[in-house]
BAKEDO-234751 format. One line per 2 residues: number of its first residue (from 0); their letters; for each residue x, y, z of N, C-alpha, C. Coordinates in steps of 0.001 Angstrom, whole numbers. Example, Ala and Ser with C-alpha at 12.3 -4.5 7.8 and 13.67 -1.06 7.14 Angstrom:
# residues 2
0> as> 13190,-5690,7800,12300,-4500,7800,13200,-3300,7800; 12850,-2250,7080,13670,-1060,7140,12900,30,7870
//
This chain:
# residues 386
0> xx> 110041,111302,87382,108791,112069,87274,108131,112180,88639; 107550,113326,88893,107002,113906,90038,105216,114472,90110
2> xx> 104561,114133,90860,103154,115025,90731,103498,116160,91666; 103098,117348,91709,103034,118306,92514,101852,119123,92732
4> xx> 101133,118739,94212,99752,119313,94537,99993,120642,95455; 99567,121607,94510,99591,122584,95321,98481,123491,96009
6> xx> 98974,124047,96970,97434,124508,98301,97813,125721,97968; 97187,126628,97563,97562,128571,97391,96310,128759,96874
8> xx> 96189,130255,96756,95113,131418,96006,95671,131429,94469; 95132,131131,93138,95603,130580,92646,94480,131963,91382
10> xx> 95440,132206,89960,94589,133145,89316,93009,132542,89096; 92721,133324,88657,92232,135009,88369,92386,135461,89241
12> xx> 92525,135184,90759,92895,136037,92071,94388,136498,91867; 94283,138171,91735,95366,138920,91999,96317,139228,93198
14> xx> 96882,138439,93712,97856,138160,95061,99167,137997,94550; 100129,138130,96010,101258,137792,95505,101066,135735,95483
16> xx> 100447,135537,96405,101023,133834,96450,99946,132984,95011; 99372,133857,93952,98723,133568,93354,99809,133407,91763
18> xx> 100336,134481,92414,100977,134839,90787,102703,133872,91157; 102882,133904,92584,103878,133020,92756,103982,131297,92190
20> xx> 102479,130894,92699,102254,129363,92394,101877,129350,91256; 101451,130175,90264,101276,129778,88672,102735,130005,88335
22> xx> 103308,130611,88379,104909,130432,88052,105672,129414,88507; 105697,128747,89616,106191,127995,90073,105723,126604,89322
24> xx> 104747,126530,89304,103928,125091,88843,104500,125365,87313; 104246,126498,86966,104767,126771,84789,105887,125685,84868
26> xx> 107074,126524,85755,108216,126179,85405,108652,124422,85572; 107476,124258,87038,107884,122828,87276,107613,121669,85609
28> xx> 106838,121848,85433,106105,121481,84478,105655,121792,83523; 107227,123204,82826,106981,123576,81461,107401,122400,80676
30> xx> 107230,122314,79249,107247,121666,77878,109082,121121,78146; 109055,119274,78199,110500,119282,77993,110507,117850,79637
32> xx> 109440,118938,80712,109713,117824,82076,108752,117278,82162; 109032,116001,82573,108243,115251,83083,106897,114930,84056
34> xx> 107588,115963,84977,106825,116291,85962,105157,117048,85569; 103972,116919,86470,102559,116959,86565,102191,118129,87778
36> xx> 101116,118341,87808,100936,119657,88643,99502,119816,89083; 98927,120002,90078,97125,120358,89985,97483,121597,91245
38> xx> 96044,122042,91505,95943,123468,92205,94702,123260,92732; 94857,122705,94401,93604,123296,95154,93780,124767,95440
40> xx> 93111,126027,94962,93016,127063,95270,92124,127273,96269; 92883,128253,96463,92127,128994,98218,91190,129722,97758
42> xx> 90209,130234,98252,89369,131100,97854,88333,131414,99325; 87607,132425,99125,86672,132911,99965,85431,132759,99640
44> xx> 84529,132382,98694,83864,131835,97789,84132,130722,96846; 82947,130275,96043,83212,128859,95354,83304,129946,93724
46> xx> 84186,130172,93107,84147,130745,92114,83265,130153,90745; 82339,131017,89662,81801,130478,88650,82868,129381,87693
48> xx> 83912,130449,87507,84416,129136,86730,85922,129012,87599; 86740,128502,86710,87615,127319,87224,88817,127440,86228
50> xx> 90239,127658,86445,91622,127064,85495,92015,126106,85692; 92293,126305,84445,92676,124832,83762,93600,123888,84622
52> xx> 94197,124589,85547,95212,123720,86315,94686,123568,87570; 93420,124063,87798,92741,123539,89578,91619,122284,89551
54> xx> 92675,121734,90265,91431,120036,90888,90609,120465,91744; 90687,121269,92381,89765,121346,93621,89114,123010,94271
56> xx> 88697,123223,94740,88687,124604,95608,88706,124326,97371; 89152,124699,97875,89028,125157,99574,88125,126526,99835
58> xx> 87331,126139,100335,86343,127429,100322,86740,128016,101892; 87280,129084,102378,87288,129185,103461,86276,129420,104985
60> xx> 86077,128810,105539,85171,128330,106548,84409,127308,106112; 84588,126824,104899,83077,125944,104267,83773,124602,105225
62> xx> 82611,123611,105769,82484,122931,106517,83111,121537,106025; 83931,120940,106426,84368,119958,105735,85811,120211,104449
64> xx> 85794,120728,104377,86980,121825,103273,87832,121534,103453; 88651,121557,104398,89879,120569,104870,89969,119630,104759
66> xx> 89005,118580,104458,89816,117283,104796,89274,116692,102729; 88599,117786,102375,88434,117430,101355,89944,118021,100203
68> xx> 90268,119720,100816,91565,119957,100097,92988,118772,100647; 92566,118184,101505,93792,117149,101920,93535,115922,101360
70> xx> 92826,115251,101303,92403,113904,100419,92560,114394,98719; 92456,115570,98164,93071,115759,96753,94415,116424,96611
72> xx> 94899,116537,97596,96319,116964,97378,97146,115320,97970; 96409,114414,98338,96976,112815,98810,96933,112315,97446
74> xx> 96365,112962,96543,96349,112276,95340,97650,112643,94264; 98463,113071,95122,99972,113792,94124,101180,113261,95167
76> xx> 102345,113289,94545,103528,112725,95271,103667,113531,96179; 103611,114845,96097,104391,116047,96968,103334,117169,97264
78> xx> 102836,117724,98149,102262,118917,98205,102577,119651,98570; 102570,120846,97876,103392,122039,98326,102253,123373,98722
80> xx> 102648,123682,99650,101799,124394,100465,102312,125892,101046; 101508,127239,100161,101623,127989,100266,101765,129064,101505
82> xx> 102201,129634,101987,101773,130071,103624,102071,131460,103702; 100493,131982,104411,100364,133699,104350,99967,133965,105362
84> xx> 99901,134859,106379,98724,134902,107380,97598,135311,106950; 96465,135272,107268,95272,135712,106612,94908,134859,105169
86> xx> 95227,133729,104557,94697,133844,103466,94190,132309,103846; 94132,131686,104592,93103,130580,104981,92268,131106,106116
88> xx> 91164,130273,105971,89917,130584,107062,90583,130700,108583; 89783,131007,109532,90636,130809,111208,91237,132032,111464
90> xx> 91385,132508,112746,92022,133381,113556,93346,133253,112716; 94125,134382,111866,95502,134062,111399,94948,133146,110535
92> xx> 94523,132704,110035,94944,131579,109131,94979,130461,109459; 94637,130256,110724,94457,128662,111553,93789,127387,110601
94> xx> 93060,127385,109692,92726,126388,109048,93463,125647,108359; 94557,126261,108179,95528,125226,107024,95946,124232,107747
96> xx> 96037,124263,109210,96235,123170,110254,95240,122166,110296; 94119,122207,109772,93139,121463,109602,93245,120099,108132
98> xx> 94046,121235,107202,94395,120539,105846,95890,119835,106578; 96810,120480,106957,98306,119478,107074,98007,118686,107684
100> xx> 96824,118562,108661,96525,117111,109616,96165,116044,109287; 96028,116442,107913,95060,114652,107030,96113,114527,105730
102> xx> 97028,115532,105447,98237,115133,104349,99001,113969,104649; 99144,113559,103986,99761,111896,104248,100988,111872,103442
104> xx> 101123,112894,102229,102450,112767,101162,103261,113731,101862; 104571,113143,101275,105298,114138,101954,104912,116180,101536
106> xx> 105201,116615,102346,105134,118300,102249,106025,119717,102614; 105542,120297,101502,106641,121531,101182,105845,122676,101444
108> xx> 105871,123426,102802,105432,124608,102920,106375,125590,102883; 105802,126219,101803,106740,127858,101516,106096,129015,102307
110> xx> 107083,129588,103198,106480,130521,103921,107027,132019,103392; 106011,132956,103485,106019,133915,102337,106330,134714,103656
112> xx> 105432,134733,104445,106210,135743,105725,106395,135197,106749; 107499,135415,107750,108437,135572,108974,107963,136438,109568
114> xx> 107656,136590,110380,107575,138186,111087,108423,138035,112074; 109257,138890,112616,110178,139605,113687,109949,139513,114687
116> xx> 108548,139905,115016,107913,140194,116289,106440,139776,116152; 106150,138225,116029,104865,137904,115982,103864,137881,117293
118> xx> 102616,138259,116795,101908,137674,117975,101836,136367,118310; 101896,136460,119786,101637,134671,120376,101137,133802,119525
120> xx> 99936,133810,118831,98937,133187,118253,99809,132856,116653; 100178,134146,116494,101158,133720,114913,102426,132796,114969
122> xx> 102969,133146,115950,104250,132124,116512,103737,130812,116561; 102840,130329,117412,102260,129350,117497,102203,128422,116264
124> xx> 100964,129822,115562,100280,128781,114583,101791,128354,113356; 102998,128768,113119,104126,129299,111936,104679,127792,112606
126> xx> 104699,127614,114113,105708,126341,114717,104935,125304,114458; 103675,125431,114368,102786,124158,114366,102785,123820,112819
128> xx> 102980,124548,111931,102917,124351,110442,103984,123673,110492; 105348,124580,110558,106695,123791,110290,106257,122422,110997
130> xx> 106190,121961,112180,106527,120906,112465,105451,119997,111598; 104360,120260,111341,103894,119375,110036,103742,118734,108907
132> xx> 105512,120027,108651,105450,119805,107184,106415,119053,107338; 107433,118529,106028,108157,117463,105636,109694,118719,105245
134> xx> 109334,119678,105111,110305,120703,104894,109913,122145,104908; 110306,122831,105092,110424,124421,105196,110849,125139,104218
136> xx> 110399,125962,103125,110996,126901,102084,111063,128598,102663; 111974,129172,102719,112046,130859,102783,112936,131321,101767
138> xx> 112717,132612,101669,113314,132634,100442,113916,133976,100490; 114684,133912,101831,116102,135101,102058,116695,134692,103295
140> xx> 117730,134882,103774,118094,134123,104630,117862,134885,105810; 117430,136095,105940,116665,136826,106609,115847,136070,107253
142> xx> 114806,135515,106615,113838,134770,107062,114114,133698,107907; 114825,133206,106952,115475,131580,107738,116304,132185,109048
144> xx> 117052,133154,109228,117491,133624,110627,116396,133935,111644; 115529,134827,110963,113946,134811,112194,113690,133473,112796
146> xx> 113410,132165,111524,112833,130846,112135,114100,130386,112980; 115255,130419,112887,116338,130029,113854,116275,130732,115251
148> xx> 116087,131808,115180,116314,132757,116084,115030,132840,117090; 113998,133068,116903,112739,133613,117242,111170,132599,117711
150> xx> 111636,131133,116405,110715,130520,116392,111376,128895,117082; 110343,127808,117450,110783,126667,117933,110151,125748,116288
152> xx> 111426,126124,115370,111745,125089,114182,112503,124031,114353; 112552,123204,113520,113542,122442,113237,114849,122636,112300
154> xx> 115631,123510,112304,116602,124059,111395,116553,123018,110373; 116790,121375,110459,117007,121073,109672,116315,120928,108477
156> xx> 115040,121165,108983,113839,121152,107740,113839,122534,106961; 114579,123397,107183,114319,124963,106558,115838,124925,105387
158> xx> 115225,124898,104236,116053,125817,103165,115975,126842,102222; 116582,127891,101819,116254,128805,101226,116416,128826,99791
160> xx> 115241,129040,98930,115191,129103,98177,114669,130294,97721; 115342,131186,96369,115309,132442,96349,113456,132599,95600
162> xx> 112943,133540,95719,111224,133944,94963,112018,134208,93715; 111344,133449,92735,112166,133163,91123,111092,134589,90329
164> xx> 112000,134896,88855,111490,136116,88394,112002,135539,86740; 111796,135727,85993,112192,135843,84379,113016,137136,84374
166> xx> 114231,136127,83285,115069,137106,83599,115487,137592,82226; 115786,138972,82060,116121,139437,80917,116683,138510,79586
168> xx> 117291,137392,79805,117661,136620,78606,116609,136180,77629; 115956,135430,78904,114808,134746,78150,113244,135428,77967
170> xx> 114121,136566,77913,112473,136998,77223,112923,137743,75913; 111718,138140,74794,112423,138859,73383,112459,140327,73665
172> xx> 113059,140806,73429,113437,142306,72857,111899,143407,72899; 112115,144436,73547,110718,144698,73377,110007,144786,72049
174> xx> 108559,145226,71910,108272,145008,70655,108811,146053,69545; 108876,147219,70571,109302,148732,69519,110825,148730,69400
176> xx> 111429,147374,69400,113160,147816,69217,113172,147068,67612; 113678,148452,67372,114797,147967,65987,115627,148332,65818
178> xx> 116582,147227,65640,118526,147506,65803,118542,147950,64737; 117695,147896,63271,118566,149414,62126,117725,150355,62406
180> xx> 117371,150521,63090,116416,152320,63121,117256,152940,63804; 117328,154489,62810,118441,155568,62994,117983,155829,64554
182> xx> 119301,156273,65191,118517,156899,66484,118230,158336,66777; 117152,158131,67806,116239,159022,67818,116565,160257,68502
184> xx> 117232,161652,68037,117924,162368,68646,117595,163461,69399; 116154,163150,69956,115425,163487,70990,115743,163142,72272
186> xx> 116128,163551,73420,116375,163080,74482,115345,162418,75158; 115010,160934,75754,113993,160561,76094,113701,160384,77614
188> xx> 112800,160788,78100,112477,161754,79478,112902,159948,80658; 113617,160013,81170,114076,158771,82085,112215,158611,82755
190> xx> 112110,157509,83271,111238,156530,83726,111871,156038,84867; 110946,156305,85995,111348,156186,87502,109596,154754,87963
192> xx> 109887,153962,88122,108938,152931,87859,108683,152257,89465; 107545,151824,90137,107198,151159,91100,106219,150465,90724
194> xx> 106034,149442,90908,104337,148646,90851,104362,147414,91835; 102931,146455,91387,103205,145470,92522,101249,146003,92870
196> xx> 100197,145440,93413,99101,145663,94336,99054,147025,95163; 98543,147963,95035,98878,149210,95674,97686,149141,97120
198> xx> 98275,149897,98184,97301,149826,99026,97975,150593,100431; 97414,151009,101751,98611,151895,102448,99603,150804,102665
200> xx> 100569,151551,103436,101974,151057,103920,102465,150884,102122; 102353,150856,101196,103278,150884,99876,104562,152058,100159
202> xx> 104040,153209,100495,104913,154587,101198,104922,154927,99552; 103725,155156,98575,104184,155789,97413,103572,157390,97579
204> xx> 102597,158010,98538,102875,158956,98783,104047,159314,99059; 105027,159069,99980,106408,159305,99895,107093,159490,98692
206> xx> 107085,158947,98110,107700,158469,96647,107436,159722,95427; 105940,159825,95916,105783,161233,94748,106421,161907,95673
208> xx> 106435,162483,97105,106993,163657,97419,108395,163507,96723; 109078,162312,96991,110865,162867,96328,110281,162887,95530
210> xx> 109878,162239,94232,110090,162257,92943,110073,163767,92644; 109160,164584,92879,109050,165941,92677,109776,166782,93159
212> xx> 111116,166596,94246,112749,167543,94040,113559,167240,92752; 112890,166340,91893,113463,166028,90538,113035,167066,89290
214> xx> 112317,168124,89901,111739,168815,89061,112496,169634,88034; 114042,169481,88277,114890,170516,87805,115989,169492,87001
216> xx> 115428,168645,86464,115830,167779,85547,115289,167801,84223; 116293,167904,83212,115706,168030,81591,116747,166792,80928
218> xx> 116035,165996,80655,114122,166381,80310,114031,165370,81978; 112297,166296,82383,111926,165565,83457,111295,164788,83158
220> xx> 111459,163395,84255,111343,162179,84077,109689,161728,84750; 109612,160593,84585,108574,159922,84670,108202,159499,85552
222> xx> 107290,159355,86436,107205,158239,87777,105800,158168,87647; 105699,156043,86837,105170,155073,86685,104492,154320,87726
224> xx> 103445,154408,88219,102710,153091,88902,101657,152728,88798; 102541,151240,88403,101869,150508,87481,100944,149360,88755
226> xx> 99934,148657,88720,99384,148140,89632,98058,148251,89751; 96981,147474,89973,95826,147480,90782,95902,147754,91861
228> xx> 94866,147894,92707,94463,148199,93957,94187,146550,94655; 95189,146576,95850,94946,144660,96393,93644,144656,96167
230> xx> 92852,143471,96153,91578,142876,96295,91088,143305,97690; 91969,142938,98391,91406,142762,100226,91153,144385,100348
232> xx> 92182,145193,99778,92000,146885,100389,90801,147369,99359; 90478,146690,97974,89424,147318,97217,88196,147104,97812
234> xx> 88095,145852,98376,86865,145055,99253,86873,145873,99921; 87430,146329,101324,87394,147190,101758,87303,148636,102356
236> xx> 88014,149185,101421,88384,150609,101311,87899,151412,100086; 87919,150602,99184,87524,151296,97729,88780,151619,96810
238> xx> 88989,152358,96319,89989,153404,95383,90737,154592,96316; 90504,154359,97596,90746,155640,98435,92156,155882,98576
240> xx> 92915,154851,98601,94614,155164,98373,95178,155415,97207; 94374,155219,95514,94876,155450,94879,94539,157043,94975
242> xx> 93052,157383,95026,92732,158984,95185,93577,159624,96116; 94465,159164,97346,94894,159762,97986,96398,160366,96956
244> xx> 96771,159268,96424,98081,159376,95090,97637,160614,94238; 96664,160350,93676,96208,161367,93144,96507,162796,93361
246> xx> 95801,163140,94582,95550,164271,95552,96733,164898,95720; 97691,163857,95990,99393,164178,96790,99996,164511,95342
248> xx> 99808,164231,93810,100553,164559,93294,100265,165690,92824; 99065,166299,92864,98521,167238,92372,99130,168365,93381
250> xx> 98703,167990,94703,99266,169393,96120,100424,169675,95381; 101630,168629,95134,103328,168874,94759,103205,169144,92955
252> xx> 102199,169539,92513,102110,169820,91083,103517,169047,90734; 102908,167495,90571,103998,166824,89137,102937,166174,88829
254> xx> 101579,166092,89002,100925,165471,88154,100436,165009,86594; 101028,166105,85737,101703,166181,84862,102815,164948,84444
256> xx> 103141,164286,85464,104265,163854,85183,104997,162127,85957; 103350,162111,86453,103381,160598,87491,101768,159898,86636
258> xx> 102121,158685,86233,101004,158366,85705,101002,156946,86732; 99535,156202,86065,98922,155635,86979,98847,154552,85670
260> xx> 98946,153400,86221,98551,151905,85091,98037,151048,85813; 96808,151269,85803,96069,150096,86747,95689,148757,86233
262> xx> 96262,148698,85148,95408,147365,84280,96575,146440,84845; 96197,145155,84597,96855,143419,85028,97885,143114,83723
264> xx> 99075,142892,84146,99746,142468,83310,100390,141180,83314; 100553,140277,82705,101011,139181,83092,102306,139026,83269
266> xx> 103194,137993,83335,104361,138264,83474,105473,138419,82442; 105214,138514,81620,106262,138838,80248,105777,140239,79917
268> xx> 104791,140785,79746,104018,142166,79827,104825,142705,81221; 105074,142237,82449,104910,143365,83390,106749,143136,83471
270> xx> 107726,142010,82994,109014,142215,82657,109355,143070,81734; 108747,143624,80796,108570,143957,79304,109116,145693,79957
272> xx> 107578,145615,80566,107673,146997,81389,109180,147344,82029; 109214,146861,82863,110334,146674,83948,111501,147103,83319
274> xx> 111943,146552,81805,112966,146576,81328,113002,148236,80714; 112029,148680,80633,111649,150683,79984,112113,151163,80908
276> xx> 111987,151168,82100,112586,151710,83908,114082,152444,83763; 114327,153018,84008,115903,153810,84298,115837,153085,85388
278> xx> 115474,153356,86870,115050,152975,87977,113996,152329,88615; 114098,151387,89296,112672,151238,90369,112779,151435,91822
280> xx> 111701,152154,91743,111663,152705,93194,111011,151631,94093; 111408,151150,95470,110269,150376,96517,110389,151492,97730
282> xx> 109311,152133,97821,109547,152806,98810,108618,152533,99849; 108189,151248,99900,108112,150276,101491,107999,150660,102594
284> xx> 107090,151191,103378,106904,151835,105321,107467,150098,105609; 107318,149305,105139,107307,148150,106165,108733,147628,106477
286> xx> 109012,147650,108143,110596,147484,108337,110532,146190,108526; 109350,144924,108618,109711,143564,108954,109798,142604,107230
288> xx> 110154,143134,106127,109460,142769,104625,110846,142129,104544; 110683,140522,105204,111900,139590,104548,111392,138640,103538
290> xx> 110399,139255,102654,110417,138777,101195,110052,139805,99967; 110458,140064,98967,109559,140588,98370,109785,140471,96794
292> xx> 108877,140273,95838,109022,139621,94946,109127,140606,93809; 108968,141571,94555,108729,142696,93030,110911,143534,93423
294> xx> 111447,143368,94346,112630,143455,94372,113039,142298,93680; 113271,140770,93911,113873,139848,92809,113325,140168,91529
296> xx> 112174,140560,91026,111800,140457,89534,112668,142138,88898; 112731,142740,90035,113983,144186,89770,115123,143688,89290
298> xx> 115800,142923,90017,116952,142700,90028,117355,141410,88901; 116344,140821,88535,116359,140093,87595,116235,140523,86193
300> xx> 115322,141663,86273,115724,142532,84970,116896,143491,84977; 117607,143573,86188,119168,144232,85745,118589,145962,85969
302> xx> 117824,146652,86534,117386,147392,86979,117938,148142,88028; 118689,149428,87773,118955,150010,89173,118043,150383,89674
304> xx> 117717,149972,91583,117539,150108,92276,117366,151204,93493; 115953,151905,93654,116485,152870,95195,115524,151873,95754
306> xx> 115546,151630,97479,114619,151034,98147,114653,151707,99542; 113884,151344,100208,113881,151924,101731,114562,151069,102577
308> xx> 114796,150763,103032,115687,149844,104363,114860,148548,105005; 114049,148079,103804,113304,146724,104610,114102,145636,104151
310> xx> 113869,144653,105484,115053,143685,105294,115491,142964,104261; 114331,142434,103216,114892,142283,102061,115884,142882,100870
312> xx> 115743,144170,101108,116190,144815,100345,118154,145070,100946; 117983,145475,102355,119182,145428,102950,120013,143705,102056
314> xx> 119738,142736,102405,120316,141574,102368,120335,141631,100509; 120323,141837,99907,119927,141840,97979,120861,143573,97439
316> xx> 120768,144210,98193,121337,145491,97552,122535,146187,97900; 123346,145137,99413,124431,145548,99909,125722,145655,99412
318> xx> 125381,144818,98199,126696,144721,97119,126658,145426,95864; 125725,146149,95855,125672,147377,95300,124464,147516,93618
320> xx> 124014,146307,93644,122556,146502,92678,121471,147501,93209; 121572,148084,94125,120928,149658,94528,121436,150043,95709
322> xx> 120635,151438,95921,120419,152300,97043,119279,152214,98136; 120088,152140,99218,119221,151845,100405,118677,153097,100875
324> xx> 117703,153557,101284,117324,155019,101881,116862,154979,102810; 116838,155794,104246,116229,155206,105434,114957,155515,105230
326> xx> 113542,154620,106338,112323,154794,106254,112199,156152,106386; 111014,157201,105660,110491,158121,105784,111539,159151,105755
328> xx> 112222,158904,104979,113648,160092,104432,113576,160510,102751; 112534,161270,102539,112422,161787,101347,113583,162429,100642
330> xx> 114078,163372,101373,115064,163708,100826,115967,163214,100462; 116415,162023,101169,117401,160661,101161,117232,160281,99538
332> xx> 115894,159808,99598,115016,159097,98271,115057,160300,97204; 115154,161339,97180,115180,162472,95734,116779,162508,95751
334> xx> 117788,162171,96702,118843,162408,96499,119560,160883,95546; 119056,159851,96406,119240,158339,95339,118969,158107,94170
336> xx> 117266,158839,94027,117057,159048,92162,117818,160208,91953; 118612,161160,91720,119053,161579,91459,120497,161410,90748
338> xx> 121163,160543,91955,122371,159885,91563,122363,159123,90576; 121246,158096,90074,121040,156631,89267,120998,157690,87963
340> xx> 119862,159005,88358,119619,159370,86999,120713,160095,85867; 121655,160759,86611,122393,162069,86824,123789,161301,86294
342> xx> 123773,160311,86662,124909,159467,86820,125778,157997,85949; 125310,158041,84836,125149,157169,83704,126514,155720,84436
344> xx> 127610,156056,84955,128483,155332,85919,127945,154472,86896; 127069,154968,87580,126405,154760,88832,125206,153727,88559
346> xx> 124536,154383,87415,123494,153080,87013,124035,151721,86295; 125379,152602,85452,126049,151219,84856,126691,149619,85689
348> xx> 126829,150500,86911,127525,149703,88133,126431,149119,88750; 125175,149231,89224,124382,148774,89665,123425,147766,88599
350> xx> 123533,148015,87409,123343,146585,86384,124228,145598,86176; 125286,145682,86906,126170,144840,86564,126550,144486,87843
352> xx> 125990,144478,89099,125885,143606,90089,124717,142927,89842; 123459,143634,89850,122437,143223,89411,122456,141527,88375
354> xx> 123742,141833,87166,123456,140860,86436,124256,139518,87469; 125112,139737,88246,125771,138718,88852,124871,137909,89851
356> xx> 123664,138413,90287,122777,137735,91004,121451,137010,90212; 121331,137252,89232,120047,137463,88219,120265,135835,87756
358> xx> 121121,135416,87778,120610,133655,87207,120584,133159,88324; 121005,132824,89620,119934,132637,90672,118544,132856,90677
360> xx> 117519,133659,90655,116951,133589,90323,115965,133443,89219; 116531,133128,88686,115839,132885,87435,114860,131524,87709
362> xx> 113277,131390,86681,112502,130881,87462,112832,128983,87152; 113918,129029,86393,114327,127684,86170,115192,127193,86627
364> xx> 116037,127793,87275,116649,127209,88797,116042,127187,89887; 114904,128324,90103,114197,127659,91409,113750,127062,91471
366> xx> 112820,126271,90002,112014,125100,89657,112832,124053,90223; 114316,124034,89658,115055,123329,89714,115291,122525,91355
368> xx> 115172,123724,91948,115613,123620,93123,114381,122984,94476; 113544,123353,93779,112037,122365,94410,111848,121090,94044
370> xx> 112503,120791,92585,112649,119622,92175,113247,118600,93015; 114670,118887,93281,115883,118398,94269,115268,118208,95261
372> xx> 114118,119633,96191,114028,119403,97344,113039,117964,97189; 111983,118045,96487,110429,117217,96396,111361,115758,96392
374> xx> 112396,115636,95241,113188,114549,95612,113889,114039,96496; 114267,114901,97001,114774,113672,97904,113990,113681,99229
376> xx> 112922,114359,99313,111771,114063,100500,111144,112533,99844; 111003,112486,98707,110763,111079,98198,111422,110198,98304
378> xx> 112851,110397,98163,113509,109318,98429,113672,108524,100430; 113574,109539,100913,113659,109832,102287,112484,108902,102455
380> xx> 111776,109044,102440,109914,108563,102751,110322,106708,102195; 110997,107010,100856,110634,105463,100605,111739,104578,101355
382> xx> 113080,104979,101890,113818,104782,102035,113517,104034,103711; 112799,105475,104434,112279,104637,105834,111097,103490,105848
384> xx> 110164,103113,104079,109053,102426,103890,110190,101509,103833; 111097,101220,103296,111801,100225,102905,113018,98971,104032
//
């Protein structure tokens, strides 16, 4: 048996490292293990209320905050520690250096981004984490080649562990299937699907432009995005990128024919979805994206694939669970949905690479696999006490 204290943005906050660490902690410590779990969440404010699984809050800049999220994460065997730029207080995120300086248990920082080409200050602050922690998590080997290559790590502390997703087995059947209902001899219009936090750099203006050389398809199909607006770009910006979606689908008249789902789905709801998809589209501006979680939760539902050429996607789709399209090549992208749709062969082949990678991730081997790591950092620790 294991405690596991974890440092992240933690729900009701809509993030990726939010929705990562409630999954992660589920699995550590679903019904069956042994293992225990608490959640200092990050936050920017002291929130009214509180889940059920957070000991503590880190308020960012609040005075003293650090050494108070580090004295309750000393209170668990292992702390595992989330890592984003921007989502702790400090230039970059510099405060979490404030919390690893008073951790005393051993520690597991998962780093969500690598960048390629960091600034001085990000390099810095990414080498000063690793060397604090007790181990290193990335979760493509992409990544782990940047920290070899680029950064002054310790190789031996870095292993990769894949961003875990629920995978078609273990979830039920959607709700509207029934295996004796006659079938329905209506042709049903294919579903071209993206979601995930919407905000610029997504490139889903792009995305409606191809989708709409699809216009000469019967029956014409669907293109789904599903998603809120990030927190940080709503704070900011407002609704102005979804209105810009708007705007762009209307100029290319398929508006008719691209809908919008802004509501929160959890994660059996937003697999549920996933599994209705003919296709999912990532059509990504960003060429440094060596993680991304809404590609494993694709590929975990067995989903053919088009994506743009960001590094995650290169390293996950080369064996043929999708189509790569170069950045800002629309035509590329109406020619890829085309093939998946057009092509009943083509999609069949890309679910069935798809399924050969899909229990890797699944979120009970990666549990699994944090387990192993948290262990034997324990054993390690008692081994040099001893």
């Amino acid at each position: 048996m294991a405690t596991f204290g974890f440092l992240s943005t933690y729900p009701p906050t809509h993030c990726g490292l939010a929705t990562f660490s409630a999954a992660l902690l589920r699995h550590l410590t679903e019904q069956g293990s042994p293992d225990r779990g608490g959640v200092v969440r990050v936050v920017d404010r002291l929130p009214a209320a509180v889940h059920p699984n957070v000991v503590a809050h880190l308020v960012n800049g609040a005075p003293g905050g650090p050494a108070v999220a580090a004295a309750t994460l000393n209170r668990f065997d292992v702390a595992v520690v989330q890592h984003e730029y921007g989502v702790y207080g400090g230039p970059d995120g510099a405060e979490v250096l404030d919390v690893l300086a008073e951790v005393t248990v051993p520690t597991i920082v998962v780093l969500h981004t690598v960048l390629a080409a960091p600034s001085v200050l990000q390099r810095q602050l990414l080498e000063r984490i690793a060397d604090a922690a007790d181990a290193v998590v990335v979760m493509s080997d992409t990544a782990a080649f940047r920290l070899r290559e680029g950064y002054l790590v310790d190789s031996a502390k870095v292993s990769v562990i894949p961003h875990g997703a629920l995978t078609a087995q273990r979830l039920a059947p959607p709700a509207s299937f029934d295996p004796f209902a006659p079938p329905d001899p209506r042709p049903k219009p294919p579903v071209v699907l993206t979601w995930g936090l919407l905000g610029p750099g997504k490139g889903i203006e792009s995305a409606i432009e191809a989708f709409a050389g699809l216009d000469d398809l019967n029956p014409a199909p669907r293109y789904l995005i599903a998603g809120q607006t990030h927190p940080k770009v709503l704070e900011r910006e407002g609704e102005a990128y979804r209105e810009l979606l708007h705007r762009r689908a209307e100029e290319l008249d398929v508006s008719d024919h691209v809908e919008f789902a802004p509501e929160y789905r959890n994660a059996e709801a937003l697999m549920a979805l996933v599994r209705m998809a003919d296709v999912v589209l990532l059509p990504y501006e960003s060429t440094e994206q060596a993680t991304s979680g809404v590609l494993i939760e694709a590929i975990a539902a067995r989903r053919p694939i088009v994506a743009t050429r960001f590094p995650h996607a290169v390293e996950l789709l080369s064996d043929g669970a999708g189509l790569l399209v170069p950045h800002g090549d629309t035509a590329a992208m109406t020619q890829a949905l085309r093939k998946i749709l057009t092509q009943p062969a083509v999609a069949a082949g890309m679910k069935a690479a798809a399924g050969s990678l899909a229990p890797a991730l699944d979120w009970t081997a990666v549990a699994a696999s944090y387990r192993a790591l948290a262990t034997s950092l324990l054993e390690a620790r008692a081994g040099v006490a001893a």
